[in-house]
N, C-alpha and C positions, 0 to 999 in steps of 0.2 A: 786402807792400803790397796786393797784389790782393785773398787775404784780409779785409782789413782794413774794404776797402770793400765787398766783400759782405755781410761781417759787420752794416754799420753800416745797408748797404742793407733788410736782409729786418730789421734792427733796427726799423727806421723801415714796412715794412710791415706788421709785426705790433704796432706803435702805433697806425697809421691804423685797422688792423680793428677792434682792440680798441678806439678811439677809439669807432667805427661801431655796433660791438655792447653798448656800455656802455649806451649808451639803451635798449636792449631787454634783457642779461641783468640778472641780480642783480648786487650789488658785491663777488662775490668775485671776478669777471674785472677789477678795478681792484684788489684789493689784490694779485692776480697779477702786475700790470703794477707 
């Protein structure tokens, strides 16, 4: 369970950054995502 929600945790921060940096890199950091 703990797991689970770390997982989903750092899931969901490496969305926000790549959210962040999508405006500024090229679109291979969204077909990454």
């Amino acid at each position: 369970m703990v797991r689970a929600l770390i997982s989903t945790q750092i899931f969901f921060l490496k969305a926000s950054l790549i959210k962040k940096k999508g405006t500024r890199l090229s679109p291979h950091t969204r077909l990454a995502s």
